[in-house]
N, C-alpha and C positions, 0 to 999 in steps of 0.2 A: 239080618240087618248088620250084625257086627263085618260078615265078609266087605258085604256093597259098602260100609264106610272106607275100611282099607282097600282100597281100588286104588290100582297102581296109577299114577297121575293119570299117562299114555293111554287108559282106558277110560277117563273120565269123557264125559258128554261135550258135544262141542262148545265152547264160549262160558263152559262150568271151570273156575278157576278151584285149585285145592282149596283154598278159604273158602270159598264158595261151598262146596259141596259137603266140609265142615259142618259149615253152616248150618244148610239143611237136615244133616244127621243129630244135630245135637236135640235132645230132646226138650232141655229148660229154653232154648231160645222160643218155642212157638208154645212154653206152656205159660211161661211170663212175656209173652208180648207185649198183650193188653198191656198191664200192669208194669213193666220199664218205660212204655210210651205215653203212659198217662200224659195228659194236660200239656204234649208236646204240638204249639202252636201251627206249626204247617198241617197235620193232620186233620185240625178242626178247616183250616181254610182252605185246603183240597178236596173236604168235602162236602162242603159246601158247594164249591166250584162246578162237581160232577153232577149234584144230585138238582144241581140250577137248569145244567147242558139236559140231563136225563129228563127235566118240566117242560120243557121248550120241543126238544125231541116226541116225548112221549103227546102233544098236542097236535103235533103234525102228524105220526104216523098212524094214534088212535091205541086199540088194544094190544097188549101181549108184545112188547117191545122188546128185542133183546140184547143184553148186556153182558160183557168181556171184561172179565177183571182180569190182569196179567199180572203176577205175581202177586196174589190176593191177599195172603198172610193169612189173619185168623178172620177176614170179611167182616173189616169196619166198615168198607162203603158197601159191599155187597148186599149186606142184610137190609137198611133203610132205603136200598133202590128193588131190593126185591121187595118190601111192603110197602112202595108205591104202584107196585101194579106190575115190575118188571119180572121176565125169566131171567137168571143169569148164571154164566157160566165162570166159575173159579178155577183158575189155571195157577198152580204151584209146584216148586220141586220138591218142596216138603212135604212128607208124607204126614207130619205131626202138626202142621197149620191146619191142612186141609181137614182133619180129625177135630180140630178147634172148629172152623168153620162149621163141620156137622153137627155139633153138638150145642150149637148156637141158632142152627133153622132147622130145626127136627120139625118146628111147627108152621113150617112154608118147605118144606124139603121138595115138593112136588114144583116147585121155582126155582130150584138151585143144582145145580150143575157142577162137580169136583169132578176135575181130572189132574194127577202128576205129571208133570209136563216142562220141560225142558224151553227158557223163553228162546232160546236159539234154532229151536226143531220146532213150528206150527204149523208144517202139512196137514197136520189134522182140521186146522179150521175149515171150513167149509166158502166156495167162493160167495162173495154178495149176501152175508146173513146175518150182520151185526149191527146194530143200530148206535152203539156206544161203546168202546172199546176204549180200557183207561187202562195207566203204568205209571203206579204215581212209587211214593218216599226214594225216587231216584233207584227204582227196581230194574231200569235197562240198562243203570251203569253197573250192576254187577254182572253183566254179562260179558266174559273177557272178549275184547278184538272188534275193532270196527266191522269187517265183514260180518261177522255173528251177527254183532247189535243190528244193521243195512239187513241181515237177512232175517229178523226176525220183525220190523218194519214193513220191510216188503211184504208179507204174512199177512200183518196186520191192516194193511193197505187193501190186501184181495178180499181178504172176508171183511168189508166195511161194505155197507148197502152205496150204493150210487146216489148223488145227489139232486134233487131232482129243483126248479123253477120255485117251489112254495120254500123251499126249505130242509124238507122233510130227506131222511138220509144219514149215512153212517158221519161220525166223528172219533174222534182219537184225540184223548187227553194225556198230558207226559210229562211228567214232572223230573228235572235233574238239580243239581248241587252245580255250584260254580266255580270255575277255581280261578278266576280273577282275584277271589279272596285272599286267597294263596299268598298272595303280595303284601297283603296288610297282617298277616299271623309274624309272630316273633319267630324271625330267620327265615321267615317267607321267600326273603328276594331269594335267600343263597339254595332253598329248596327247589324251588321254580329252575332257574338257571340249572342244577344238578339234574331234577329230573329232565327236562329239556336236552341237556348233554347224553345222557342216558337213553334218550328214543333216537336218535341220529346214529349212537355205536352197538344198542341193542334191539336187531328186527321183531323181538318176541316182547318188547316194550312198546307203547305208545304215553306221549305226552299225554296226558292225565291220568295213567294207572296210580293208583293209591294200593299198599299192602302194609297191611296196620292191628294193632291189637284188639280184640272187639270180646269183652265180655266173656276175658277167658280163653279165646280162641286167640293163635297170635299170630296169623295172617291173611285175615279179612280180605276181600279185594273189590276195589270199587272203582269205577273210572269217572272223573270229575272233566264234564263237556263247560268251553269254550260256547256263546250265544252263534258264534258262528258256525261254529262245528254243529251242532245240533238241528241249526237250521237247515245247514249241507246235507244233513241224514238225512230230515223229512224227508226234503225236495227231492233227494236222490230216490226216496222209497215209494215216490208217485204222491206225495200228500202239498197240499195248500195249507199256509197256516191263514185262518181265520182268527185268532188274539196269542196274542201274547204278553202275558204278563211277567214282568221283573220284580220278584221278593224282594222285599229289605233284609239285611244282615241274620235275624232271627227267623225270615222266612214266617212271622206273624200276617204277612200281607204285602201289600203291594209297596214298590219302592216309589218315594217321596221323589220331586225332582230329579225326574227317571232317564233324563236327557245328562244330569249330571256326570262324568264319567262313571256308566254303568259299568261297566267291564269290571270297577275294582271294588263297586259296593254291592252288587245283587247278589244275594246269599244264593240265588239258582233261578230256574225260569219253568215257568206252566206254559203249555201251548196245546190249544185247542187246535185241530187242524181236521179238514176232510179230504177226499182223496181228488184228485184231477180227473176231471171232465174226459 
């Protein structure tokens, strides 16, 4: 374990940033998960969100539905949709989440599914076999580089079931951070404008990489999507969005007068989407 941490960047996984990978080797981050994200509002109303799509889904397709958590963490939404009747599969690079997750469905384990897994490499999913496939607390923006993130969509595109006349059929739920906010944080404007200069003179940047201190670790990395950008991903990765919702600033819920310029108040954006006909 101690070698696979120090892994010379050059051999890190594709769209795995060195904070990133960090990340997933530290052991207190997936053993106090739970417990730093307590009572953090978007989590209760994400999953809410999924486990509404998941009553709707599981009505039309009947029994034994199956479900995609991509970047699962320690399966906070996995567990309550695997005791509503689903299978589901947990996909993480952390080897000490996924040890979380097992040791929280010992008593449904014949419903749950851990695999390590890389969100930028899902060759493995299989085509047409997912009924619900979600990537929420903004788990596709730590994957570095547009291409990655486009190729791990497109992934997730092929293995979502086709949708059919009643309904019945794959979705993909997606949660990101927005950096319109950017603009309203103290020194915003002059960061915005900096990093923006910064992706035009460096190819290995893109406008909204964030690399930042996290708990000990001091270079996190996360990239903060634009409503437009986001939506350019889908659509490029063969998906329809079906809703979309805009968070207010705390990401407690949906934004209030959502027409108001959203771009500089939505703390980030949910999008339900299924795949093209």
């Amino acid at each position: 374990m101690e070698s696979e941490l120090n892994r010379p960047t050059w051999q890190l996984p594709p769209g795995v940033s060195r904070g990133t990978w960090d990340y997933v080797h530290n052991e207190s981050i997936a053993t106090q998960y739970d417990s730093f994200h307590a009572g953090h509002p978007l989590l209760e109303f994400d999953r809410k969100l999924v486990l509404q799509e998941a009553q709707r889904i599981q009505a039309a397709v009947g029994t034994d539905p199956v479900g995609l958590d991509l970047g699962c963490g320690t399966g906070r939404v996995m567990l309550p949709l695997v005791q509503s009747g689903w299978r589901v599969l947990g996909l993480d690079l952390s080897q000490g989440m996924l040890q979380e997750v097992g040791s929280k469905t010992q008593q449904v384990r014949a419903r749950v599914g851990r695999i390590r897994g890389n969100l930028a490499q899902l060759n493995c999913l299989q085509d047409n076999s997912i009924d619900l496939a979600y990537c929420l607390y903004s788990s596709v923006g730590m994957v570095q580089g547009r291409g990655n993130r486009g190729a791990m969509l497109g992934h997730v595109a092929r293995s979502l079931r086709q949708s059919d006349r009643s309904g019945a059929g794959g979705r993909f739920i997606v949660h990101v951070h927005n950096r319109g906010t950017w603009w309203q944080d103290p020194g915003g404007v002059r960061r915005g404008l900096s990093e923006w200069w910064r992706s035009l003179r460096d190819p290995s940047w893109e406008y909204g990489d964030r690399v930042y201190a996290y708990r000990g670790l001091p270079s996190m990395y996360l990239h903060i999507f634009s409503e437009a950008e986001l939506r350019q991903d889908l659509r490029g990765a063969g998906f329809v969005v079906e809703r979309w919702i805009r968070l207010n600033r705390t990401s407690s819920g949906a934004l209030t007068n959502r027409w108001l310029f959203p771009y500089f108040r939505a703390g980030g954006f949910l999008a339900v989407a299924r795949k093209m006909q």
